[in-house]
C-alpha positions in Angstrom: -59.3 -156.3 -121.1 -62.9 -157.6 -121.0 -65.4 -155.0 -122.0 -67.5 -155.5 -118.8 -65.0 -155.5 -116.5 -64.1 -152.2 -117.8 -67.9 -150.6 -118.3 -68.3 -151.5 -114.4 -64.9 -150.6 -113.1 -66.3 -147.0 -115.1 -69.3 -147.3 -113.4 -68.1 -147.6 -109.9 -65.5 -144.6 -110.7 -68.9 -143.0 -111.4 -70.4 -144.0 -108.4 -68.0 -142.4 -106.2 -67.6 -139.1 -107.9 -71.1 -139.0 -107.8 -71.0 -139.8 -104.2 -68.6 -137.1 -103.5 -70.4 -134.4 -105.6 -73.4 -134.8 -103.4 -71.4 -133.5 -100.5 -70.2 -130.4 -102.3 -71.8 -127.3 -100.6 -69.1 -124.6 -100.7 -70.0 -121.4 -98.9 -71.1 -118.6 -100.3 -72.2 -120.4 -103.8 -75.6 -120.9 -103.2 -77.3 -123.5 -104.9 -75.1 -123.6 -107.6 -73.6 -127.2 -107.2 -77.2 -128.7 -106.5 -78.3 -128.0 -110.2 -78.3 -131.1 -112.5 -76.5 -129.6 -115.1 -73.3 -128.2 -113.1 -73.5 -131.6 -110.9 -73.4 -133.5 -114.2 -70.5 -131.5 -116.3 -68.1 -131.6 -113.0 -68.8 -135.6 -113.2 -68.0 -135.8 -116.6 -65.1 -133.5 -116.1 -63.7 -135.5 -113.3 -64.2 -139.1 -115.0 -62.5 -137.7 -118.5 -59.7 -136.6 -116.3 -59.5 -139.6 -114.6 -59.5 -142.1 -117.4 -56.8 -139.7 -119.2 -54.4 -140.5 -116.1 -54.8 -143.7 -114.7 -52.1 -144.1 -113.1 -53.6 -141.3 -110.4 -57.6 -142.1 -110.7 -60.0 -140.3 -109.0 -59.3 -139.5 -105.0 -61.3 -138.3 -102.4 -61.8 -134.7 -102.3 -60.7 -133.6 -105.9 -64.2 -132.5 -106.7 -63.3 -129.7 -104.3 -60.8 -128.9 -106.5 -62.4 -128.6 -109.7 -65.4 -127.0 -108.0 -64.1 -124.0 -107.8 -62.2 -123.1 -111.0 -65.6 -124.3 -112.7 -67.4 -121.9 -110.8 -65.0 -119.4 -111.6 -64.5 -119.9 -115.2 -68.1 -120.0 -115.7 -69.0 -117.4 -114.0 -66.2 -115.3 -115.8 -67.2 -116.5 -119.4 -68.8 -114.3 -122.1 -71.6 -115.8 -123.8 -70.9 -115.7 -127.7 -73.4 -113.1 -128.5 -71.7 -110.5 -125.9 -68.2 -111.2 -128.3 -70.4 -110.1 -131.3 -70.2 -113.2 -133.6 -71.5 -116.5 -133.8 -69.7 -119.0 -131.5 -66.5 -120.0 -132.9 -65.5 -116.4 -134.9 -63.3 -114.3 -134.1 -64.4 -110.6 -133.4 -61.2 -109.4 -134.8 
């Protein structure tokens, strides 16, 4: 497979997640999906999960699916210094 057919079939994948993204407003989150950072880690998460099963891709409406179980998983996480250890020990 040619090397720039490939970096510009990624960047169209891209393209339309990024497409899609900007239409995720879900109520009751706020801004929350408008900040660069969350925008940019449910792209990446969508386009490693997307190049791990080609067979599926990327469709329409799946960043409504991740959406929420980022929002909830981050939301729900304990920040390393509330476990009492540096990240990656175990408290036990």
């Amino acid at each position: 497979d040619n090397p720039w057919a490939a970096f510009h079939r990624d960047r169209e994948l891209l393209d339309e997640i990024d497409k899609d993204l900007e239409r995720l407003y879900p109520t009751g989150c706020g801004d929350y999906f408008v900040d660069p950072v969350v925008a940019e880690t449910l792209k990446q998460v969508l386009f490693v999960w997307c190049k791990l099963h080609p067979d599926t891709s990327y469709r329409q409406g799946m960043h409504e699916l991740v959406a929420p179980v980022y929002y909830s998983l981050e939301r729900t996480a304990v920040p390393a210094h509330d476990r009492g250890g540096a990240p990656g020990e175990s408290s036990e």
